[in-house]
N, C-alpha and C positions, 0 to 999 in steps of 0.2 A: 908891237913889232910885227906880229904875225897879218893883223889889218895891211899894214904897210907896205907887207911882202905880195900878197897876193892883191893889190892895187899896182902894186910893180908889173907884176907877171900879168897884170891885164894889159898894164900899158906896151907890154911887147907884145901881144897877139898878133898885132900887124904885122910885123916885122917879116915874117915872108911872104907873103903879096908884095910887100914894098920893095921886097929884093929882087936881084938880076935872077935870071932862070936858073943861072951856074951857082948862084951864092944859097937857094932856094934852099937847100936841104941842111944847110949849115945853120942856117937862122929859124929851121922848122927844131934841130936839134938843143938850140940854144932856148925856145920857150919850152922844150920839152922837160930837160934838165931843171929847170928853173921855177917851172910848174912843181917840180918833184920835190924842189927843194922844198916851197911852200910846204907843200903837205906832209915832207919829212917833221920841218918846225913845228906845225899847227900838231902832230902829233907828241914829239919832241916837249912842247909849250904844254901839252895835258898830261906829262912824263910817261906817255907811253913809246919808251924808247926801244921797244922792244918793236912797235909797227913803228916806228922814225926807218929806223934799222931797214926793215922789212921792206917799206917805201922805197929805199935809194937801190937796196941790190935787187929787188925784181926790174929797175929801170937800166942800173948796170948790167942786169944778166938778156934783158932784151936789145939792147945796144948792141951787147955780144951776137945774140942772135945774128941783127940786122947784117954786123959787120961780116958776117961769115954767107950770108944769100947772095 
């Protein structure tokens, strides 16, 4: 699964180049997340769910950032 995931998350790297200028930062968001998720699992998948954990809220707590600049 975790193979699976992160052949996924290759397959969207394009995805913003390939988008409008206005959609750009929505679909840079969307591999970003998606990325995270990967390595939340592939941690998760070795039961270290303590960095699963750790993975998704430093990418929530930069999101945060972002939303606030």
């Amino acid at each position: 699964m975790t193979d699976a995931t992160h052949a996924y998350v290759e397959k969207l790297k394009p995805l913003p180049d390939l988008a409008k200028l206005e959609d750009r930062e929505f679909f840079e968001y969307v591999v970003a997340q998606e990325q995270v998720q990967a390595h939340a699992l592939t941690h998760a998948v070795g039961e270290r769910y303590d960095l699963a954990a750790f993975t998704i809220n430093e990418f929530l707590a930069s999101q945060m950032i972002k939303d606030r600049e």
